[in-house]
N, C-alpha and C positions, 0 to 999 in steps of 0.2 A: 504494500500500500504506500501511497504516496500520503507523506507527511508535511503539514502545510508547517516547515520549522524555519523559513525564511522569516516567520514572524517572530523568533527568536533574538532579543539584541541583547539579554545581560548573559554571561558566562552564570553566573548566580542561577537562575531560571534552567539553562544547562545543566547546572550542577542536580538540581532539583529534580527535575525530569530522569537522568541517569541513575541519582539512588532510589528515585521509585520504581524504573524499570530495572535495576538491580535486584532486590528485594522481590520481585514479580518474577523474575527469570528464578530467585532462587526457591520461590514457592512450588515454581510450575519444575522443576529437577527434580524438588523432594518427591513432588508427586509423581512423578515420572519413575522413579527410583522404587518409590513402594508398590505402585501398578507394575513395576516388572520384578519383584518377590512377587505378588500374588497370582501373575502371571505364569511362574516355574511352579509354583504351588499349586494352582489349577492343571498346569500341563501334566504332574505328577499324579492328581487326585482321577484326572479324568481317566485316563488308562486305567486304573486299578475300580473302577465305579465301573466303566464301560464291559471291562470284561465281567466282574460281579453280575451285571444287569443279562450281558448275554449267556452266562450261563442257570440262573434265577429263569428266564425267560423259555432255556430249553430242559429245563426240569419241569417248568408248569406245564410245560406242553407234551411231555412225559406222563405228565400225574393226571393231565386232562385227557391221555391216550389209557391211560391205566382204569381212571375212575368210571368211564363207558362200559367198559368190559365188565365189572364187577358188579354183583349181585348184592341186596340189600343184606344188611349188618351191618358187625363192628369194622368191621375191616373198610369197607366203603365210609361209614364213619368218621374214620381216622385219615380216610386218605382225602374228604372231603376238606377237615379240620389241616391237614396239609396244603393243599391246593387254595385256602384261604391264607395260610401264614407266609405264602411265597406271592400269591396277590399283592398282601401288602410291602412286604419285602421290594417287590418290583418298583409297588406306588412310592414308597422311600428312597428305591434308588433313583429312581426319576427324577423327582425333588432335587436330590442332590448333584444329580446332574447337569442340573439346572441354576444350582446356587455356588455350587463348586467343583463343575466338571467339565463337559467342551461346553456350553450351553456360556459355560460364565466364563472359561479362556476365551474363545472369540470376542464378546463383551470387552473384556478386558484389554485385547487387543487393539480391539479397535480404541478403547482409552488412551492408550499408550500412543496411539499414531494420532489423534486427534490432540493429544499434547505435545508432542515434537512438533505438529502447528504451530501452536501456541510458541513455541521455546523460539520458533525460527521468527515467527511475529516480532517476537520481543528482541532477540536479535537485530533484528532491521531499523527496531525504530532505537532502540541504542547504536548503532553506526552510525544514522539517521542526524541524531542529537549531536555525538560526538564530529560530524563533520559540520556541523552549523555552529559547534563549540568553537574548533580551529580555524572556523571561517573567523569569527567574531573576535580570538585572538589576534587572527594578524591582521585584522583591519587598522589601518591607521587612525589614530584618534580625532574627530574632528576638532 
C-alpha cells in the first residue's frame, strides 16, 4: 500500500510512527510464533486422531456386520451396548478432529499465512516511514 508519509515533516512524528509499528510487528511475531507451536501440535494430534477415527470406524462396521447376523439375547445385547460405545467414540473423535486435528491444522495455517501478511504490511510501512525519516534528515533547513 501506498502510504501518504510525504505528509510527514518532524523526524519526532517519525520516531512515533516506527515505535508503534515496532511494537505491532513484535505483537504480530509472537503470534506468528505461537500459531506455529500449535501448528506442529495439531500436525502431530491429527495423525494419531485420524488413524484412531479410521480404525473406531472399521470396527463399527464390523460390529454393524456382526450385530445383523445374531439372534436375540445376551450376546446381541452386548454387542448392541458395543456398537453404541464406539458411536460415541467416533462422535468424540470427530470433535476432536475438529478442534485439534487436520480440521484445526488447516485453520491454523491458514492463520499463520494471513499473519506473514500482516508482518510484510508492517514491514513496508516501517521502510515507508524510515525513508521519509532520511528524506526529512537531509533536507536542508529553511
Amino acid at each position: 500500500m501506498t502510504y501518504s508519509v510525504q505528509n510527514l515533516t518532524l523526524v519526532a512524528d517519525c520516531d512515533v510512527l516506527l515505535a508503534l509499528a515496532a511494537k505491532e510487528k513484535a505483537d504480530l511475531d509472537f503470534k506468528r510464533l505461537s500459531d506455529e507451536r500449535l501448528r506442529e501440535k495439531f500436525a502431530e494430534s491429527s495423525i494419531a486422531i485420524d488413524a484412531e477415527l479410521q480404525g473406531v470406524i472399521a470396527e463399527l462396521a464390523a460390529v454393524e456386520t456382526v450385530l445383523a447376523t445374531l439372534p436375540e439375547g445376551q450376546v446381541r445385547e452386548d454387542t448392541k451396548d458395543r456398537k453404541t460405545r464406539l458411536e460415541f467414540r467416533k462422535f468424540t473423535l470427530e470433535n476432536r478432529r475438529e478442534t485439534s486435528g487436520t480440521v484445526a491444522l488447516l485453520g491454523k495455517e491458514m492463520d499463520i499465512e494471513r499473519t506473514n501478511g500482516e508482518i510484510a504490511e508492517v514491514d513496508g510501512f516501517i521502510a515507508a516511514i524510515d525513508a521519509r525519516k532520511t528524506a526529512i534528515i537531509s533536507q536542508p533547513p529553511n
